[in-house]
C-alpha atoms as one frame of an Amber mdcrd trajectory, in Angstrom:
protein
   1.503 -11.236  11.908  -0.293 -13.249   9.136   0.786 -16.126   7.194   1.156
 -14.122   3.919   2.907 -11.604   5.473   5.327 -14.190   7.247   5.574 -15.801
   3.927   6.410 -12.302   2.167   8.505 -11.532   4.665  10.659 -14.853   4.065
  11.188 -14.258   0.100  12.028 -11.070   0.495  16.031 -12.171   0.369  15.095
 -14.386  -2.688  17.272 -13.656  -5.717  14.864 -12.156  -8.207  15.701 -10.346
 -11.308  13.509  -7.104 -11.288  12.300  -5.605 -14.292  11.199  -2.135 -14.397
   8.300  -1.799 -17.031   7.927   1.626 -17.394   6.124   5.040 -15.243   3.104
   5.711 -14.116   1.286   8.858 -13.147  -0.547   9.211 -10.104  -2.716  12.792
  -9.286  -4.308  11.717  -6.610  -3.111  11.376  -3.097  -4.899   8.054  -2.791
  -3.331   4.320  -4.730  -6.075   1.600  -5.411  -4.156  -1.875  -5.307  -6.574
  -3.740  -7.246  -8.187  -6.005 -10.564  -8.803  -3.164 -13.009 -11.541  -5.183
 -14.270 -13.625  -5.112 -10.848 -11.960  -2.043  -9.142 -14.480  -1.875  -6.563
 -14.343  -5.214  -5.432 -12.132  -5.335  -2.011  -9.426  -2.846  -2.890  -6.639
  -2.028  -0.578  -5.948   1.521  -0.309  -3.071   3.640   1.043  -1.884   7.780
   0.858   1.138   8.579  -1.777   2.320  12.000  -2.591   1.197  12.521  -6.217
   3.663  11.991  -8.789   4.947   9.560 -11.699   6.467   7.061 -10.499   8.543
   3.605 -11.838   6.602   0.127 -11.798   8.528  -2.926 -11.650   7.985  -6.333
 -11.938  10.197  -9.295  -9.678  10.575 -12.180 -12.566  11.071 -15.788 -11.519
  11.405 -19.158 -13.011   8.542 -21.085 -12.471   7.051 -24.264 -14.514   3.501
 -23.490 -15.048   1.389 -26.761 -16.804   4.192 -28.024 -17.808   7.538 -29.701
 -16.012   9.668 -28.995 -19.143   9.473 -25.746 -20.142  10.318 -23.435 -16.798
   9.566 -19.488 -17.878   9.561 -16.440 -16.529   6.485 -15.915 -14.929   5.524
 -12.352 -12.731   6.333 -13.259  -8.718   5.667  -9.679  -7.335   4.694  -6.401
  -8.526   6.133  -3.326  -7.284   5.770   0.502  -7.206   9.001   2.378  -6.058
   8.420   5.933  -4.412  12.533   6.379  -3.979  15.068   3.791  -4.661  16.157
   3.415  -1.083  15.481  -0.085   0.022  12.936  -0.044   3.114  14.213  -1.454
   6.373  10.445  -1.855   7.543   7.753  -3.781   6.191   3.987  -3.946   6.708
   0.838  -5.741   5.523  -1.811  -3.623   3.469  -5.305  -3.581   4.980  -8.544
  -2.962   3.962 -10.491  -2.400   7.083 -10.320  -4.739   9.939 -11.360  -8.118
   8.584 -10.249  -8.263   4.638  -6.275  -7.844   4.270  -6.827  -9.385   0.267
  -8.553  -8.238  -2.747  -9.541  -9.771  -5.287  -8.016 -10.445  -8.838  -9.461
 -12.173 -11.801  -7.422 -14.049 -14.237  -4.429 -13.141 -11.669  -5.084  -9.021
 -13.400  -4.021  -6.212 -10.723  -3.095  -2.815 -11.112  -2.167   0.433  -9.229
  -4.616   2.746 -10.331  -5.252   6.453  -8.545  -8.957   8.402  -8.412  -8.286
   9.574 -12.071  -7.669   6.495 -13.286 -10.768   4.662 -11.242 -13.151   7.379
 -12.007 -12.364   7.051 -15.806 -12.265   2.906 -15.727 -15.885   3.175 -14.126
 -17.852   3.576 -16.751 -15.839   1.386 -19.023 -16.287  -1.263 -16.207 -20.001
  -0.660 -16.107 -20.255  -1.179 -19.828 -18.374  -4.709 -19.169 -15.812  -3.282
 -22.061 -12.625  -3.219 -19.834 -11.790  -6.910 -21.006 -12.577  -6.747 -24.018
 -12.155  -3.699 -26.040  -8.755  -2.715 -23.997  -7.059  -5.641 -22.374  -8.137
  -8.782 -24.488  -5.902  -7.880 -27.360  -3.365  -6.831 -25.001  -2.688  -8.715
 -22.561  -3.605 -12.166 -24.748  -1.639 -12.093 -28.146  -2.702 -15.098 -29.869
  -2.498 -17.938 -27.185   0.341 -16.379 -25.523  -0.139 -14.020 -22.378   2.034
 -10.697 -22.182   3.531 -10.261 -19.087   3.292  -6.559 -18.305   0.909  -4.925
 -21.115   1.200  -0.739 -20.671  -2.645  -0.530 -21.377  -3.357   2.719 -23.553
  -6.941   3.689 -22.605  -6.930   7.192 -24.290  -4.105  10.111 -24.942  -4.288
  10.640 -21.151  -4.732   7.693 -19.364  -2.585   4.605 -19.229  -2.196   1.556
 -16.824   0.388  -1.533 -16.351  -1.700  -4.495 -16.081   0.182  -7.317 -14.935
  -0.841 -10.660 -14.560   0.574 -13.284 -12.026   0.413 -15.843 -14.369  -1.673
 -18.221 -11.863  -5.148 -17.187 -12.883  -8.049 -15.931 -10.267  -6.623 -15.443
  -6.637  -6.660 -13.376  -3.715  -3.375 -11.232  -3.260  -2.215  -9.061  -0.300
  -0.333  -5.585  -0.745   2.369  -4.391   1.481   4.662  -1.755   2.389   7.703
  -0.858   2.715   9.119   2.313   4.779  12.607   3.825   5.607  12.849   3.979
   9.783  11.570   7.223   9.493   8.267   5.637   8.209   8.791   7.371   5.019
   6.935   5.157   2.263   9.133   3.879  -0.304   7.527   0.835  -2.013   4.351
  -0.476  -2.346   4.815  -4.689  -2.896   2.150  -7.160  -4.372   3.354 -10.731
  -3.660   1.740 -13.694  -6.063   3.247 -16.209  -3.743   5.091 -17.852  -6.866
């Protein structure tokens, strides 16, 4: 086992107040845990059944620049397939050697094909930033913690941001001891 996944494995019982930010869509029978803004760069992948399905985010209390002023800050985002709680958890992979992928400004999302084929060309205009998420993830000076991101009638995305700026995150799983899938869990290590 790795030292992330020991470490997940360890907060697991930590009292968190979960949030659940809304549903999302998924077509394909493929999720992409990754930085919407640079898909392709080292995203973990793993099979779902297609469906729309609840994201939530773990809060936590967490002083961040500042010893005085402890807020809420995002300490794991989470996609629920069923709300049965899994009594099995494992590490996300991509390939053999790279178990973390890699998020700028702390940004991740689950996205499916649909949603990577149609952020593609928005990402290869460099327009992701700031003609969709600038304004919505950054109101003023003060960062939104889960922003639903509205890209047309058709396609939409939580973007949430860990609230630690650029770092390298690991996905996991959790399954039912059938090895039925039942959450998908991206730790920020708050």
């Amino acid at each position: 086992m790795s030292e992330e996944f020991n470490r997940f494995l360890s907060r697991l019982d930590e009292n968190l107040e979960y949030v659940q930010i809304g549903y999302q869509k998924f077509t394909s029978k493929e999720l992409y845990i990754c930085d919407p803004m640079d898909q392709a760069r080292f995203p973990i992948t793993e099979p779902i059944v297609p469906g729309r399905y609840p994201i939530y985010v773990a809060l936590k209390d967490w002083t961040y620049h500042s010893k005085f002023a402890p807020s809420p800050h995002n300490a794991r985002l989470e996609i629920w397939f069923s709300d049965d709680e899994p009594t099995k958890w494992e590490q996300l992979r991509e390939g053999d050697y790279q178990d973390e992928f890699s998020a700028e400004f702390g940004c991740m999302a689950f996205l499916d094909k649909r949603l990577m084929d149609f952020l593609k060309p928005i990402n290869d205009k460099g327009e992701l930033f700031d003609k969709y998420l600038c304004d919505q993830i950054y109101k003023g000076n003060n960062q939104l913690p889960y922003p639903k991101v509205k890209l047309d009638e058709n396609h939409h995305l939580f973007v949430v941001c860990s609230g630690g700026g650029n770092g390298m995150y690991c996905a996991f799983a959790g399954h039912d001891s059938s090895g039925k899938l039942l959450r998908i869990s991206v730790d920020f290590e708050l």
